[in-house]
N, C-alpha and C positions, 0 to 999 in steps of 0.2 A: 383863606379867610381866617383872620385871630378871631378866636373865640375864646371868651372867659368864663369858664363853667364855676358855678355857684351855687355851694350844695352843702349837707351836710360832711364834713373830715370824717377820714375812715375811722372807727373804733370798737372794739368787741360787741357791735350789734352790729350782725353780719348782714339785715338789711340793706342799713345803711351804706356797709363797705360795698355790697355790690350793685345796687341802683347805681352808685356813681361809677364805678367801672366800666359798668353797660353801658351808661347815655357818652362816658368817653371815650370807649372805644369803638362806637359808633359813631359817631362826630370823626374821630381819628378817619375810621378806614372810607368815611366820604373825602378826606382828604383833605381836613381842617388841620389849622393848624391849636392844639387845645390846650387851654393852661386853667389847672386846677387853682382857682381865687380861694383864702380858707383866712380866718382868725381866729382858730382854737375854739369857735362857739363862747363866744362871752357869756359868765352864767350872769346873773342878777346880783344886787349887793345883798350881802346873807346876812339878816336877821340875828339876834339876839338868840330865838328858840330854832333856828337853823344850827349856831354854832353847838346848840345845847343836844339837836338831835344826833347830828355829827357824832361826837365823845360820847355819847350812850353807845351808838350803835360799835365804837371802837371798843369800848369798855367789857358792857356788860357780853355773857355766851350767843353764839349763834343763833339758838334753839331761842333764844327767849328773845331774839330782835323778832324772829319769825311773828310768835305768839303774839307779838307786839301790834306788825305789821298785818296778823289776820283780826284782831280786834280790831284795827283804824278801818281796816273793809267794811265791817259789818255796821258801823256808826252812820248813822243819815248824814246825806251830805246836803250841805247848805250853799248852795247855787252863787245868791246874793253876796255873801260875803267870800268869796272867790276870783278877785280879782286878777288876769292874769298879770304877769312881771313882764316889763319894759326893759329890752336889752338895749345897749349904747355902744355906737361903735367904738373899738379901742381907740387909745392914743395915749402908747406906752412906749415914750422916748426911749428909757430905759435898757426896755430889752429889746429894742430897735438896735441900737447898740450895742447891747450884747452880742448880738445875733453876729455883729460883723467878725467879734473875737476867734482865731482859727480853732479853738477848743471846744465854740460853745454846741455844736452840731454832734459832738462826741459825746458833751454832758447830757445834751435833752435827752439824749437817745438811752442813756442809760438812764436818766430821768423816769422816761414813759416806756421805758424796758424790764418794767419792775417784775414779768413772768414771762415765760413761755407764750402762753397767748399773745398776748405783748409784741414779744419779739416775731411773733407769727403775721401780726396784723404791722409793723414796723416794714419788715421782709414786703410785703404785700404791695403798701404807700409807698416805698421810699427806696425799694432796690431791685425791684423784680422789671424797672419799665413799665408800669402799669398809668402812672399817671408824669404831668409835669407839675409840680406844685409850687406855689407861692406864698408864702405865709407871710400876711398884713399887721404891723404892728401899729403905726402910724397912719394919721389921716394924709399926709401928704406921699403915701404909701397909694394911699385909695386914687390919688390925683395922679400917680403915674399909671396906673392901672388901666383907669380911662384913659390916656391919651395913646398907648398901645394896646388900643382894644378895638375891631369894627364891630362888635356885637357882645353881649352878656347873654348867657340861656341859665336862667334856676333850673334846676334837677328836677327829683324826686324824692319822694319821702315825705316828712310829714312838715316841712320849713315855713310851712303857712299857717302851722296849727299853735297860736300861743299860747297855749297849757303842754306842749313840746320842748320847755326850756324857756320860755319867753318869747313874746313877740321880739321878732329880731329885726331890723334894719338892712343889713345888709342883706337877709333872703329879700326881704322887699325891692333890693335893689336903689336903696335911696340915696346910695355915693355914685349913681351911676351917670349925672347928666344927663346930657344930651345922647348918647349912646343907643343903639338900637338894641330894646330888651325883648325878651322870647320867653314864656315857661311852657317848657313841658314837664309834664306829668307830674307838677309840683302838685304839692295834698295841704291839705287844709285838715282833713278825717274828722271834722266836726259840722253839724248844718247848715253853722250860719259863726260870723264874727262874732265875737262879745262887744256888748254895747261901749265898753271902754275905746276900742283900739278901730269900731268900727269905718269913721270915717278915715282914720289917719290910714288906713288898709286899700279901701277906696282911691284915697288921692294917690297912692307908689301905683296901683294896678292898673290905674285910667293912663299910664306912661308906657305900659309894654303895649308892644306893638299885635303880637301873639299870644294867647293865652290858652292852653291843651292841659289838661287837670285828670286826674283819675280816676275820678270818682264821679258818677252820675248827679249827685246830690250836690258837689261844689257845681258840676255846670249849671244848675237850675239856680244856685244861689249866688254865685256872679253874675248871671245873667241879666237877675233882677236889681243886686247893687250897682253893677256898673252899665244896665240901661243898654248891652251891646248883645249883639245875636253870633256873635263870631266865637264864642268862650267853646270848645273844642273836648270830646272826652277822647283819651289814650290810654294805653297800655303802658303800666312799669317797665321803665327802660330795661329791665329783667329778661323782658316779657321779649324784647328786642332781637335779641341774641337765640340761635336755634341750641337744639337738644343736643347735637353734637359739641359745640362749640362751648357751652357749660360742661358736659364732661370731659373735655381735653381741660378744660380748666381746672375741674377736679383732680384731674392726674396729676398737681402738682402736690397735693397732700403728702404729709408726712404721717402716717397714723401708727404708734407707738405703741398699739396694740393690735393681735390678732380678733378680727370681726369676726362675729358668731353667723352662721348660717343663715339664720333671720333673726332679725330683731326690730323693738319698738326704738325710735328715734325719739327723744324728749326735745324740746327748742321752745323754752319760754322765759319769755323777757321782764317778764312780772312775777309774783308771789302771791298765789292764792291756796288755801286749803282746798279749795276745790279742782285744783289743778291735781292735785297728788290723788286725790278721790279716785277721779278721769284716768289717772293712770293706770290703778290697781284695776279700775272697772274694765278697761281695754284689755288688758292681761288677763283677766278673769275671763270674755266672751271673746278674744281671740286664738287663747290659747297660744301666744307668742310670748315665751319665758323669758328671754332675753330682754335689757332695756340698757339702752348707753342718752345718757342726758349730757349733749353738749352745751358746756357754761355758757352765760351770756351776762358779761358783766359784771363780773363776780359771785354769781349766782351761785347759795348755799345748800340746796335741797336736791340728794339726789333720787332719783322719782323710781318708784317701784324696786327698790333696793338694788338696782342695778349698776352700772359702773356711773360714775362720775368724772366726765371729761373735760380738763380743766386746758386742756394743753391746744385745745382746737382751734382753727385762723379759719380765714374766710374759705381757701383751698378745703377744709376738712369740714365743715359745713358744706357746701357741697356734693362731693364725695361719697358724705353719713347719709343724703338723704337718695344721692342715686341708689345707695345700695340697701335702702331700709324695708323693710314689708309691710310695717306703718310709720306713720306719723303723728305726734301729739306735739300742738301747738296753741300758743298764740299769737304767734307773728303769723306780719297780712304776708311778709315775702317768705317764709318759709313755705306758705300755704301756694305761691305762685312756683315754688320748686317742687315740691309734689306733684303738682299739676304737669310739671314741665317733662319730670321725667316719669309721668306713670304711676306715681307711688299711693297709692292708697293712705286716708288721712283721716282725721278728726280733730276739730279747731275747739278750742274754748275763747270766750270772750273774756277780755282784760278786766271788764268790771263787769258788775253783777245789775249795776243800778244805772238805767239809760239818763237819768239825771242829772249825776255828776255830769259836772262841770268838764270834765279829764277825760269823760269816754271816746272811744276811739273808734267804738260799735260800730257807726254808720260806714265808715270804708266797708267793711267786712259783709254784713246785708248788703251793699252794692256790690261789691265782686263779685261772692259767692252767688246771688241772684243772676245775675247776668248767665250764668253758667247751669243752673237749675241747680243748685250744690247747697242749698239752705239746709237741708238734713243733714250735711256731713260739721252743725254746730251741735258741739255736745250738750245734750240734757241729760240727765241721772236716771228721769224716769221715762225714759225713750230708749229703742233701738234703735229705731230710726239712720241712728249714722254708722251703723253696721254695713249697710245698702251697696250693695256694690256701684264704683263712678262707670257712666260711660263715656271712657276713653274718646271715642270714636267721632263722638257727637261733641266734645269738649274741645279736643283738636282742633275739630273744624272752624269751631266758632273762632277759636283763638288764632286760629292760620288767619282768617279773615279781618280781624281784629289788628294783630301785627303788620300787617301788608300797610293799613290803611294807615296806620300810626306809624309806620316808617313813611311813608309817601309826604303826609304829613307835615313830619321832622323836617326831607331833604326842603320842602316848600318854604315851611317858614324859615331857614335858615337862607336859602337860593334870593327869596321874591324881597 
């Protein structure tokens, strides 16, 4: 079976690198044939006060984009005037073109090779055999795609959620014809559409044939826009893949330092003052002196005056968290890797205000609940997520869970 996987491109948020890994080399070892569909994520056309945020945050010290960035937290957000951005699919003859040049594969590379990370996450995509990939420049790019294609499957991650980069098209699958479309465990991480993009959401979804989502809250809310009782909850293609089979994965690490005996793992994708609070408070009631914050993104803060990992790929994410004693996060798939291999955690939530427009909260109360795991969300004046997990009861559920979301997968793909 050709299958054309359609998801977010790998890049220094190691979520994302590895949902798509998982749901491919799943697909692979059923014995698909899988080819990674990708356009660089087209962002939106930027703004006048985009260009201007840009050169600030180039210009002015590090220290004071922070400052900057925990002032815009604390301002009330205005729902109404929040519109999310409309992405377009490309159609860039140009570097269609380019691309044929026998140099230009050498230039990207060192293009999007600009660090270590970089080259970590490069190694990962494009040379270890991990994926087959395809990179779409042109619409009549998208017209060969479909006609060697028996099936399209969206991934996972957040490709439904248009305060994620913009509503996008192509997650929606809207080049795909007549083609038979599949989602699993794509995310939405919000309750409901925004009234902008709602129905145009509606018309791509009422075309997949399959629809398996991650979140209990997206099943209840498709359910009711598209009027069908078949919308399906799963597990992160993460979730897929057993304990053994993520750490043989981690053994491909390169780590450029000697690990401390124990230590806190930092893994956050945002910037909040109160993330650094969480840290020193963990350090203060755990008594674990050690902390290694691996970067995500370029991330400038390192947490509990501990080392700052700038050099980490998917392989050493990983790795960091089999072998960590805690865990401080706000990533939802960091928080599914603790879980995975045992590691003891505590989650902060990305915003403070369930309002915003951008929050991402509701995944996170679905997961964590599912699991009885609501106390391991940090509060300041709780201990609460000190609580030891039980393992045993967690396992289980999740053993039960992945059988049924693989069974699932082989069905919608087979029937």
């Amino acid at each position: 079976m050709k299958i054309k996987l359609v998801t977010f491109a790998p890049h220094p948020n190691f979520g994302t690198c590895l949902q798509s890994y998982a749901l491919n080399k799943v697909l692979r070892e059923m014995g698909h044939d899988v080819e990674f569909i990708y356009n660089c994520r087209e962002n939106p056309k930027w703004r006048i006060t985009d260009y201007i945020r840009f050169f600030i945050k180039k210009i002015l010290p590090s220290k004071v984009v922070q400052q900057i960035s925990e002032k815009r937290e604390n301002l009330p957000h205005q729902n109404s005037e929040m519109p999310p951005a409309i992405l377009t699919l490309p159609d860039n003859k140009f570097l269609f073109l380019l691309s044929k040049l026998p140099f230009y594969e050498a230039i990207y590379k060192r293009i999007k090779c600009r660090n270590v990370q970089w080259k970590k996450v490069w190694r990962f995509t494009y040379e270890d055999g991990n994926y087959n990939m395809r990179r779409i420049y042109t619409h009549n790019q998208y017209k060969e795609v479909v006609n060697d294609a028996d099936m399209f499957i969206t991934g996972s991650d957040q490709i439904w959620n248009p305060y994620c980069g913009g509503f996008n098209p192509m997650m929606f699958l809207e080049f795909a014809g007549d083609c038979k479309r599949i989602a699993y465990s794509s995310s939405i991480a919000r309750p409901e559409f925004p009234i902008e993009v709602r129905e145009r959401a509606k018309v791509d979804l009422q075309k997949f044939k399959y629809i398996a989502v991650r979140e209990q809250t997206s099943v209840e809310m498709l359910k009711s826009l598209l009027g069908r009782n078949d919308v399906k909850l799963v597990v992160d293609p993460t979730g897929l893949l057993s304990r053994d089979a993520w750490r043989e994965f981690g053994e491909r690490a390169i780590i450029e330092f000697r690990l401390p005996k124990e230590y806190i793992l930092c893994y956050f994708v945002g910037e909040r003052k109160e993330y650094r609070d969480m840290v020193y408070d963990v350090i203060a009631k755990t008594g674990i002196k050690d902390v290694i914050t691996i970067d995500c993104k370029g991330g400038l803060v390192n947490y509990g005056d501990g080392l700052l990992y700038k050099k980490g790929g998917p392989y050493e994410f990983v790795y960091l968290i089999n072998h960590a004693s805690m865990v401080c996060m706000d990533s939802f798939h960091a928080t599914i890797f603790a879980l995975k291999f045992g590691v003891d955690f505590v989650h902060v939530l990305k915003t403070k205000s369930e309002e915003n427009v951008e929050s991402q909260n509701s995944r996170m109360y679905d997961f964590l609940g599912r699991y009885g795991l609501l106390y391991k969300l940090y509060r300041p004046d709780s201990e609460e997520w000190l609580r030891p997990i039980d393992f045993d009861m967690v396992n289980r559920k999740m053993k039960e869970e992945i059988e049924d979301s693989y069974n699932f997968l082989r069905f919608e793909v087979e029937a």
